[in-house]
MMTF fields as JSON, N, C-alpha, C and O atoms, coordinates in Angstrom:
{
  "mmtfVersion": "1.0.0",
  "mmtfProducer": "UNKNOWN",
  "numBonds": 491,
  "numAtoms": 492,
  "numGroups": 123,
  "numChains": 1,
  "numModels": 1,
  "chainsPerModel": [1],
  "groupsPerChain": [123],
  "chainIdList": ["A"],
  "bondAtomList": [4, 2, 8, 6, 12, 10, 16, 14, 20, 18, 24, 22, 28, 26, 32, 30, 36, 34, 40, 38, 44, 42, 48, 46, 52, 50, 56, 54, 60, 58, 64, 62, 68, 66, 72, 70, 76, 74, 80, 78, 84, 82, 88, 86, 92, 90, 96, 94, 100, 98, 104, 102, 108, 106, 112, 110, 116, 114, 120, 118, 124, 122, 128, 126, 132, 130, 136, 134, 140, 138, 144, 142, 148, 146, 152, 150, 156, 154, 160, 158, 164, 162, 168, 166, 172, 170, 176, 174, 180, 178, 184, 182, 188, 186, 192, 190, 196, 194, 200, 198, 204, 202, 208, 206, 212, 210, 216, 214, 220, 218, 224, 222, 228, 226, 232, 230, 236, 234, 240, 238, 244, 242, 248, 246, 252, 250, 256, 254, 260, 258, 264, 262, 268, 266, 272, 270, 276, 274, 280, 278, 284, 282, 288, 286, 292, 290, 296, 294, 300, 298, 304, 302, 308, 306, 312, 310, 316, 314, 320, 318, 324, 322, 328, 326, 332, 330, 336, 334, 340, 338, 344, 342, 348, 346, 352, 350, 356, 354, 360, 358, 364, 362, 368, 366, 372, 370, 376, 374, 380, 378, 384, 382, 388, 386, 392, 390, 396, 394, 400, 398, 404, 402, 408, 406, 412, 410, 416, 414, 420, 418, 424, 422, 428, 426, 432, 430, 436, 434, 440, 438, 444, 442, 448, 446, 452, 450, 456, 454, 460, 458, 464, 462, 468, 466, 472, 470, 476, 474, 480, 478, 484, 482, 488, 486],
  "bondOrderList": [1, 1, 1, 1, 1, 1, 1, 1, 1, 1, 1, 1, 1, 1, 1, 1, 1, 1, 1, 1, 1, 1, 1, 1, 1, 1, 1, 1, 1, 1, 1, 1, 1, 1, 1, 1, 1, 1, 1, 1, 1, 1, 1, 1, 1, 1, 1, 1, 1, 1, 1, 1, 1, 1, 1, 1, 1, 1, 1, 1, 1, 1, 1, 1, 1, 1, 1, 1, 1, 1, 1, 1, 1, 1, 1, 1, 1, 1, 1, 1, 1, 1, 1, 1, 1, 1, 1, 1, 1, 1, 1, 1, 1, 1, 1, 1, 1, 1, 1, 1, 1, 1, 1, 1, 1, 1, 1, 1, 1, 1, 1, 1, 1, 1, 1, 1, 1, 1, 1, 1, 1, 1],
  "groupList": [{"groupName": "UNK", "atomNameList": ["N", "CA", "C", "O"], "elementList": ["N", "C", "C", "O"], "formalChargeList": [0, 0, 0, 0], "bondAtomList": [1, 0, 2, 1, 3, 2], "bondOrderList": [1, 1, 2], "singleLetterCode": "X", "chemCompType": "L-PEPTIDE LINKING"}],
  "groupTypeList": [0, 0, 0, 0, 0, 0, 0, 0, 0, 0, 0, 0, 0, 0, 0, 0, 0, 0, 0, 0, 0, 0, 0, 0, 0, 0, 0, 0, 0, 0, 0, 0, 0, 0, 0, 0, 0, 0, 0, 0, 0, 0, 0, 0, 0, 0, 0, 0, 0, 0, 0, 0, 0, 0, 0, 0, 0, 0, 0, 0, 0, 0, 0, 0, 0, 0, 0, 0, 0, 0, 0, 0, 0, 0, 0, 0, 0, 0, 0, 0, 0, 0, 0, 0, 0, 0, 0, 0, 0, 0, 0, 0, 0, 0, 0, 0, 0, 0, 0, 0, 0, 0, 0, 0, 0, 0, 0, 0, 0, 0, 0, 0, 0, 0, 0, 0, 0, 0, 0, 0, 0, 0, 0],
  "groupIdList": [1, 2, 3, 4, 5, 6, 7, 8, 9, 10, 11, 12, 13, 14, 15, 16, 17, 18, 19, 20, 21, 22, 23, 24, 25, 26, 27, 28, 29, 30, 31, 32, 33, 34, 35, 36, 37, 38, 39, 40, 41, 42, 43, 44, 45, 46, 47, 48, 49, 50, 51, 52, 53, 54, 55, 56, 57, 58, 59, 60, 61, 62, 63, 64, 65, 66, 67, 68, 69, 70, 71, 72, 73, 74, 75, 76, 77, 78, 79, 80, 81, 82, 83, 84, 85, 86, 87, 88, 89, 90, 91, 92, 93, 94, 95, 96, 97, 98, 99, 100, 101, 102, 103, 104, 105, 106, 107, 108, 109, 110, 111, 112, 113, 114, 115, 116, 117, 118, 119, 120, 121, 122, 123],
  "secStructList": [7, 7, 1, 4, 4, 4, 6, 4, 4, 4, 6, 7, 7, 7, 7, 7, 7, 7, 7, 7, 7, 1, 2, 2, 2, 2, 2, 2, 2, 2, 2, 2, 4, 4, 4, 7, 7, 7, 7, 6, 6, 6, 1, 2, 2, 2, 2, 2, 2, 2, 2, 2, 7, 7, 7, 7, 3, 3, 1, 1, 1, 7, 7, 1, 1, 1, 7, 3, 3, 7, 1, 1, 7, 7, 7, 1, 1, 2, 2, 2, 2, 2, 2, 2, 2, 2, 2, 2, 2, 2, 0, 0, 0, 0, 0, 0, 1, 1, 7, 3, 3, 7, 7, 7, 1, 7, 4, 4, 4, 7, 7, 6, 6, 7, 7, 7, 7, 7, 3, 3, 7, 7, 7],
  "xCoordList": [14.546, 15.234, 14.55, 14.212, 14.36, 13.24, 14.799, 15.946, 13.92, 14.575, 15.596, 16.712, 14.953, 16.109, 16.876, 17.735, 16.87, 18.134, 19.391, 20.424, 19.128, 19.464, 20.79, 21.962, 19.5, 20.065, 21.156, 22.238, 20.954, 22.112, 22.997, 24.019, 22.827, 24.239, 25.026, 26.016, 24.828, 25.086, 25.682, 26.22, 25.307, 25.472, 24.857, 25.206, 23.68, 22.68, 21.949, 21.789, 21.154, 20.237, 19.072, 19.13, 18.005, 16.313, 15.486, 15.334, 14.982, 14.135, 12.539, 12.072, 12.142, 10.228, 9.588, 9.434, 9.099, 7.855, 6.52, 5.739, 6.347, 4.758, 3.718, 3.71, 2.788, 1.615, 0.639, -0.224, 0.617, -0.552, -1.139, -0.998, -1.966, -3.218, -3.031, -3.589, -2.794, -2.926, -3.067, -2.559, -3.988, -4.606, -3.395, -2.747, -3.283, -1.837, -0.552, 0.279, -0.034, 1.007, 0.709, 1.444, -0.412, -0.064, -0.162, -0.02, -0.297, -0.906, 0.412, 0.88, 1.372, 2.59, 3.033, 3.479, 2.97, 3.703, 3.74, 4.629, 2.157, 1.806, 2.861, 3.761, 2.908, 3.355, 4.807, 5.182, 5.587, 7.241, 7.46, 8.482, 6.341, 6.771, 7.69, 8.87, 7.072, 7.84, 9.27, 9.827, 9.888, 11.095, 11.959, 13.158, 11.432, 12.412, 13.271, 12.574, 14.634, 15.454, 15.718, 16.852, 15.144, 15.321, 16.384, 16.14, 16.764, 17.872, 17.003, 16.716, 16.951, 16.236, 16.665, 15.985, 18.366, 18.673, 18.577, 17.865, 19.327, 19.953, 18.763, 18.993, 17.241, 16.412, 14.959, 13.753, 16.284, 14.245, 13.585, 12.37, 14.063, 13.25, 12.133, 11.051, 12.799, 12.107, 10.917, 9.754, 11.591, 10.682, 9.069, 7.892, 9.671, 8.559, 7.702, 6.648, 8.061, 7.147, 6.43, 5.338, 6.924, 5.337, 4.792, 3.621, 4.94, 4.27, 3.424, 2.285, 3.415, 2.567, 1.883, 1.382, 2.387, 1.824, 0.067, -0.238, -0.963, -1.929, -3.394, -2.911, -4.195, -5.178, -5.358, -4.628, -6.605, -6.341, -7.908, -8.803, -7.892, -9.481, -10.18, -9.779, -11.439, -12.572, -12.938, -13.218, -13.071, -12.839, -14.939, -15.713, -14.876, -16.654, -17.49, -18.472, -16.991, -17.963, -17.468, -17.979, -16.947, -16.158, -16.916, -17.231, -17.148, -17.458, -16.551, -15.633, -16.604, -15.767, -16.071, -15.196, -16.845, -17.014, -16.679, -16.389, -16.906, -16.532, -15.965, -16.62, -14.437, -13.855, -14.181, -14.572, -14.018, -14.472, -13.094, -12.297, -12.841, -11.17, -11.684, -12.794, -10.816, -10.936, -9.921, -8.895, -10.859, -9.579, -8.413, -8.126, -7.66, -6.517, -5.364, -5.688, -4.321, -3.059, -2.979, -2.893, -2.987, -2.353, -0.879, 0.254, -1.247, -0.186, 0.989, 1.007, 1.819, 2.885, 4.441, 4.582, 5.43, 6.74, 6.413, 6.981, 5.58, 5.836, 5.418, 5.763, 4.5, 3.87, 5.209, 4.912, 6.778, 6.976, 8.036, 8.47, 8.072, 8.992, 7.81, 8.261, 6.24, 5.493, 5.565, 5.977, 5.461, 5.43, 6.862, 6.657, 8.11, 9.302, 8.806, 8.812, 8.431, 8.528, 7.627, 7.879, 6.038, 5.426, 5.788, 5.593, 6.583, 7.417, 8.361, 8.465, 9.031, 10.093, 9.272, 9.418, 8.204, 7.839, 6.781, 6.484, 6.346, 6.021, 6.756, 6.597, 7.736, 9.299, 9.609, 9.639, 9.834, 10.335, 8.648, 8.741, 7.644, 6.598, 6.409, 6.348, 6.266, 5.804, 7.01, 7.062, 8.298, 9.255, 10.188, 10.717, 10.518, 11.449, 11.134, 12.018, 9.821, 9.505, 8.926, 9.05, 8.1, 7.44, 7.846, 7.149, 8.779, 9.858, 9.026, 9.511, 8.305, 8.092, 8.578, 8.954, 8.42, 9.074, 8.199, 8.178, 7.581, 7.046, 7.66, 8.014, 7.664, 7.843, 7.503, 7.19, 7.807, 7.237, 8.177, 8.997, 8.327, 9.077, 9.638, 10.769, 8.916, 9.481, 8.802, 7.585, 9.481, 8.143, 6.985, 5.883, 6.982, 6.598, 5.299, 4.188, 5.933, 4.646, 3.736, 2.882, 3.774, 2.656, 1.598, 1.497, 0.336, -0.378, -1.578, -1.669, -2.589, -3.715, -4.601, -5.412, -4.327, -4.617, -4.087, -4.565, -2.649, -1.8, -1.589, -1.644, -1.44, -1.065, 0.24, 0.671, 1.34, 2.582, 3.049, 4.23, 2.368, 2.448, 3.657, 4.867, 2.83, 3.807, 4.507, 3.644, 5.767, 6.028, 6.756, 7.473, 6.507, 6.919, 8.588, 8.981, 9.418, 10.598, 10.681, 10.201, 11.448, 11.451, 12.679, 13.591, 12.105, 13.122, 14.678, 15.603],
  "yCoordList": [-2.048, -3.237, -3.707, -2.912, -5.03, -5.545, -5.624, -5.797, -5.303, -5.395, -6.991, -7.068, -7.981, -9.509, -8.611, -7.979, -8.376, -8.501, -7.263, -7.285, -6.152, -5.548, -6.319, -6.139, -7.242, -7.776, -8.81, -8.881, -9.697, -10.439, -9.841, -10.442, -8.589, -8.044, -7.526, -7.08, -7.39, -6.929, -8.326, -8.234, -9.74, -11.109, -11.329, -12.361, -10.697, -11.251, -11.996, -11.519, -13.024, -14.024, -13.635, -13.657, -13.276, -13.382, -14.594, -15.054, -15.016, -16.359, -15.488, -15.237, -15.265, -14.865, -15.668, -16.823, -15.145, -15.903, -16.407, -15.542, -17.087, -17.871, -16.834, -15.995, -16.705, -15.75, -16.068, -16.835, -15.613, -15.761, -15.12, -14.054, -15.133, -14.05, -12.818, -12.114, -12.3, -11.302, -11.487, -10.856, -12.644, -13.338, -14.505, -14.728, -14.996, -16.249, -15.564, -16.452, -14.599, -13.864, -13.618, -13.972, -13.001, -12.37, -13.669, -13.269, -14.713, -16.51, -16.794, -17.393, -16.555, -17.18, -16.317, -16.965, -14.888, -14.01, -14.652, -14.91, -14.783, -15.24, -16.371, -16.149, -17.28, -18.41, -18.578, -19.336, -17.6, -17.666, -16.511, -16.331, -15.865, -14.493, -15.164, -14.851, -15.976, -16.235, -17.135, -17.545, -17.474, -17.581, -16.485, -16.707, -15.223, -14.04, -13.983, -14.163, -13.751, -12.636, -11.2, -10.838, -10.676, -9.366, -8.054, -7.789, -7.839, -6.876, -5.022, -3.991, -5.538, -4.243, -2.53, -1.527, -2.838, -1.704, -1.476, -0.507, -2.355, -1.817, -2.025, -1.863, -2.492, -2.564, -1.815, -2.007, -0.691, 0.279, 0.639, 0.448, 1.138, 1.232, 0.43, 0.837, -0.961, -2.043, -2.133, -2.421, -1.74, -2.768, -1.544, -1.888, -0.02, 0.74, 0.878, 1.499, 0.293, -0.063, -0.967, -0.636, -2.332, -3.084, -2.654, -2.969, -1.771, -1.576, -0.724, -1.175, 0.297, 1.11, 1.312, 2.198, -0.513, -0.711, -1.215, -1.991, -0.765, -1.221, -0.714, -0.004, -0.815, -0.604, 0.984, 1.577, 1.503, 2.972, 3.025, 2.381, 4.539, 4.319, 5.316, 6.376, 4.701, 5.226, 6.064, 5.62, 7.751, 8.371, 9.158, 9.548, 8.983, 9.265, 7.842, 7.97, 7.073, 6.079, 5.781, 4.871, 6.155, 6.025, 6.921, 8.081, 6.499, 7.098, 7.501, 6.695, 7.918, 8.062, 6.778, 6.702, 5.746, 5.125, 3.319, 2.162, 3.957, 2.642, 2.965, 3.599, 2.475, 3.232, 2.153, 1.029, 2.501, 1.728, 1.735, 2.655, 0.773, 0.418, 0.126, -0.407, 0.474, 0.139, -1.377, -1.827, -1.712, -3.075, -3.484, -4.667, -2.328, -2.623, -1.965, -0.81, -2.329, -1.588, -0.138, 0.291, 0.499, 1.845, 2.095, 1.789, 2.718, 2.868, 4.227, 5.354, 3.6, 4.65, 3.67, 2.771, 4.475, 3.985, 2.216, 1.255, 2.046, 0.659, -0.038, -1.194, 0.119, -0.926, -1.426, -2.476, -1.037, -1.249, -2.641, -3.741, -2.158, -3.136, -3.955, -4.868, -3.988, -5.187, -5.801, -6.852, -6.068, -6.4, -7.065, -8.236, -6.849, -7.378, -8.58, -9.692, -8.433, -9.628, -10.461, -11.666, -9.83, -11.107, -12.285, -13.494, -11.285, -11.741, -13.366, -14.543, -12.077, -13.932, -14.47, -15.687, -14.127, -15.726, -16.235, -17.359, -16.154, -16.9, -17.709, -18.928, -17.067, -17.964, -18.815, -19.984, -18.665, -19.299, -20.498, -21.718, -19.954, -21.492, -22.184, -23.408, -21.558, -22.559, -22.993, -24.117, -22.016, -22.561, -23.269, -24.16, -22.887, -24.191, -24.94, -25.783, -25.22, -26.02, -27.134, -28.296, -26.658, -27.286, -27.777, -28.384, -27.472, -28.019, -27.494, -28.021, -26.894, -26.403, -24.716, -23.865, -24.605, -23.444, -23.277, -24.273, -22.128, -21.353, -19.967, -19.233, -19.882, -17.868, -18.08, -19.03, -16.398, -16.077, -16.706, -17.249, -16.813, -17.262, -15.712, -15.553, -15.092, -14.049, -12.303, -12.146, -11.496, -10.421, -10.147, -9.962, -10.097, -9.891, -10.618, -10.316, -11.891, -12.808, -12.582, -13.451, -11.54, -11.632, -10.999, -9.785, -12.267, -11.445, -11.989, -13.097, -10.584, -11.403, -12.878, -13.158, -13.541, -14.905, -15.783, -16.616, -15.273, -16.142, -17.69, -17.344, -18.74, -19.81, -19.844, -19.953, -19.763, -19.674, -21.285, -21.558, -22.026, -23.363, -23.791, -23.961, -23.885, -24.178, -25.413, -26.291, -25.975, -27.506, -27.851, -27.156, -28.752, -29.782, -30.301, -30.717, -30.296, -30.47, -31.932, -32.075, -33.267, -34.386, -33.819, -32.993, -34.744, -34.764, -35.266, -35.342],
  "zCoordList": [-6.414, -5.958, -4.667, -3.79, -4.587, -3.254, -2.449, -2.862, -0.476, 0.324, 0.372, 0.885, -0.21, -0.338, -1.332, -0.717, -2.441, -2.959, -2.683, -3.351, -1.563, -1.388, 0.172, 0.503, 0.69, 2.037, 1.354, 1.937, 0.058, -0.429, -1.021, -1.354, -1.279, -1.729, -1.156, -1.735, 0.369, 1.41, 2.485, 3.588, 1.583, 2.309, 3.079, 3.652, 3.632, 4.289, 3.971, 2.847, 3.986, 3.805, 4.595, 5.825, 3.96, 4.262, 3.853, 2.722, 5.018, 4.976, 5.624, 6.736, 4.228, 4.617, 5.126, 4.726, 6.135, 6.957, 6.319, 5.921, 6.248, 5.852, 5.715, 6.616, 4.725, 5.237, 5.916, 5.491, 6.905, 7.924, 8.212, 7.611, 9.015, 9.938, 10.607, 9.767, 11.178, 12.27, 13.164, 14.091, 13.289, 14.798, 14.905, 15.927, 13.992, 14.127, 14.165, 13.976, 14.291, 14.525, 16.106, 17.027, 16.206, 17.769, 18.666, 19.821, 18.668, 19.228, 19.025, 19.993, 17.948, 17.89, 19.132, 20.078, 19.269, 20.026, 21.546, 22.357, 21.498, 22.96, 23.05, 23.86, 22.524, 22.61, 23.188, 24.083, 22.383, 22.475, 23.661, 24.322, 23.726, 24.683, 26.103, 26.256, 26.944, 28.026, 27.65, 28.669, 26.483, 26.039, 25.649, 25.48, 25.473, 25.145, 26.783, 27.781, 26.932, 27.312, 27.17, 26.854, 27.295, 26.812, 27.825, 29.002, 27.554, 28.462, 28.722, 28.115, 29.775, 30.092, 29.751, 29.534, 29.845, 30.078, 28.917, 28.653, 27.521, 26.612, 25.315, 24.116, 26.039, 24.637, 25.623, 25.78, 26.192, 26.865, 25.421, 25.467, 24.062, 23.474, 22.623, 22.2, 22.496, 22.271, 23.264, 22.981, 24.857, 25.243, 25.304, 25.2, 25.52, 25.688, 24.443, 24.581, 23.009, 21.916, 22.542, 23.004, 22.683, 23.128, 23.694, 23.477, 24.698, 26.302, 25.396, 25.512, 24.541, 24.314, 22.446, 21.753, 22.292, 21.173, 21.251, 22.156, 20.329, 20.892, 19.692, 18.811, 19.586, 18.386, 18.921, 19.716, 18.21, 18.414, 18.537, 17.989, 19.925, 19.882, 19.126, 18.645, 19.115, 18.44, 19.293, 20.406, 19.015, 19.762, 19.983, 20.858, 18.758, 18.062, 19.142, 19.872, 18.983, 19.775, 21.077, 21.729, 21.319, 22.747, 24.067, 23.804, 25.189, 25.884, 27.772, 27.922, 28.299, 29.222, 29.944, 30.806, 30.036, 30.815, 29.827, 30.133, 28.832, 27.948, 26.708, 25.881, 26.42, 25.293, 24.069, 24.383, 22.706, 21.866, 21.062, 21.244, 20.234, 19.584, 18.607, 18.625, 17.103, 15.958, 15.925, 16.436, 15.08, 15.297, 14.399, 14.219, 13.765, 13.285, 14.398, 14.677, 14.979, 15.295, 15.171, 14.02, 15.9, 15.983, 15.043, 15.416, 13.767, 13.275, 13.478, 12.983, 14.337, 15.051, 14.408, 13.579, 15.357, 15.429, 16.16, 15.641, 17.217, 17.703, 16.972, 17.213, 15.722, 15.223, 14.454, 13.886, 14.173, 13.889, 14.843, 14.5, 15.606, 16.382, 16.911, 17.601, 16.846, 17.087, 16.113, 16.605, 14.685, 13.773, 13.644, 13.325, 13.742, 14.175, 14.981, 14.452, 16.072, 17.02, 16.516, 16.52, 15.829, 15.522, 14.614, 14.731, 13.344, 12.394, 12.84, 12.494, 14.121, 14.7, 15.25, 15.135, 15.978, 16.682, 15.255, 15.662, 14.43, 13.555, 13.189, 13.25, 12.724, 12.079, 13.079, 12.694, 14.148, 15.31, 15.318, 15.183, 15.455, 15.835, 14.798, 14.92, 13.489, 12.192, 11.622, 11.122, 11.633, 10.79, 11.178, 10.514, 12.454, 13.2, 13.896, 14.045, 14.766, 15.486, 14.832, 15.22, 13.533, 13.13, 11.668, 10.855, 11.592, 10.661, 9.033, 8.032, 8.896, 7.54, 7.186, 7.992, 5.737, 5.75, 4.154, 3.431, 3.733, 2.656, 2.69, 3.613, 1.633, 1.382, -0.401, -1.118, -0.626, -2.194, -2.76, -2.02, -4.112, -5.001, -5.934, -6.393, -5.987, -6.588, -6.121, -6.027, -5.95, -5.546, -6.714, -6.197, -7.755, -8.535, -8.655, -9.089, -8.012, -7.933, -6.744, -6.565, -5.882, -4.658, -5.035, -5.215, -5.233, -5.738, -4.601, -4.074, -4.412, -3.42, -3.469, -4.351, -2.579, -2.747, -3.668, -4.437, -3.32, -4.276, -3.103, -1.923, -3.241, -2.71, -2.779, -3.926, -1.589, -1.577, -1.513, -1.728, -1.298, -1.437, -0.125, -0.269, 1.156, 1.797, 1.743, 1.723, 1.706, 1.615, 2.824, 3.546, 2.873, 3.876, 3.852, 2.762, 4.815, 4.902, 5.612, 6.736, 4.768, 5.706, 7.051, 7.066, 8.035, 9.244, 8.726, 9.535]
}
């Protein structure tokens, strides 16, 4: 059973984010970052994921004086709460500001280089 139909039977509503980049997720991040509130006390674990979310180094090419990084994310516990935030500020820059909105049509249907066909919402 996919995580939507688990969240609507539960009455939640999931609205999927657009597929995008990696590089256009973290640009959205940048973007909305100085609009978060975030509560210090009660999201230290949120906030010590970003702080120590980050690619992972190359430890073979790395030298003490110059470290070398693979360039995917360090896959730990924060990648999961980075991936959270990039998630909303995508949603938050392409889908509400900019008034469009795409997602899959079915899971079944995600297939690589599938065209999700983003459409356009009139004002």
């Amino acid at each position: 059973m996919a995580t939507r139909d688990i969240a609507a039977g539960l009455g939640i509503q999931i609205d999927p984010v657009i597929r995008h980049s990696f590089n256009d997720g973290i640009e959205a991040v940048r973007s909305i970052f100085p609009l978060l509130d975030v509560n210090t006390e009660l999201c230290r674990d949120v906030i010590d994921a970003w702080a120590g979310y980050g690619k992972k180094k190359n430890e073979r090419l790395s030298t003490e004086d110059k470290p070398v990084y693979f360039n995917e994310p360090e896959n730990t516990w924060r990648k999961h709460f980075a991936d959270a935030l990039r998630h909303l500020a995508v949603y938050y820059r392409y889908m509400t500001e900019e008034g469009f909105v795409g997602y899959a049509i079915d899971d079944d249907e995600q297939k690589p280089g599938y065209d999700w066909g983003v459409q356009e919402i009139a004002p």
